[in-house]
C-alpha angles and dihedrals in degrees: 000000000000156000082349098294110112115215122212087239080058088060099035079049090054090042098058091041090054080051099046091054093042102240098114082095097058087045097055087055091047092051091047101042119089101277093049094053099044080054090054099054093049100059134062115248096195094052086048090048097047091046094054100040086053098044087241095161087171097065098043093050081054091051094046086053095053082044098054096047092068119084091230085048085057099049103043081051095057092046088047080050095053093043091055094051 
């Protein structure tokens, strides 16, 4: 990545890594528990699509934001902390 634009090799980069580390598992149950769910009825997955397929780190970083100031936000990113570790 660079000068703040992510590239879909970025995120296909990232994929295979996660894979590779055996963690893509951990991240599917994450995305599928409460607090994952409830996240993903707050935000806008068009706007997020849109936003990764165009590089637009901006307005992920925006999104992110929205995303962490909500008590669910904080705790799935405290159990995504803990996965990755």
């Amino acid at each position: 990545m660079s000068c703040g634009v992510i590239t879909v090799n970025d995120f296909e980069k990232l994929g295979r890594e996660l894979q590779r580390q055996g963690k893509t598992e951990k991240l599917k149950s994450l995305a599928e528990s409460e607090e994952g769910r409830a996240i993903g009825r707050m935000v806008d997955a068009e706007a997020v699509q849109k936003a990764a397929k165009s590089g637009d780190a901006e307005a992920l970083k925006s999104i992110l934001s929205q995303v962490l100031s909500t008590s669910e936000g904080r705790r799935l990113a405290e159990s995504l902390k803990k996965a990755m570790e």
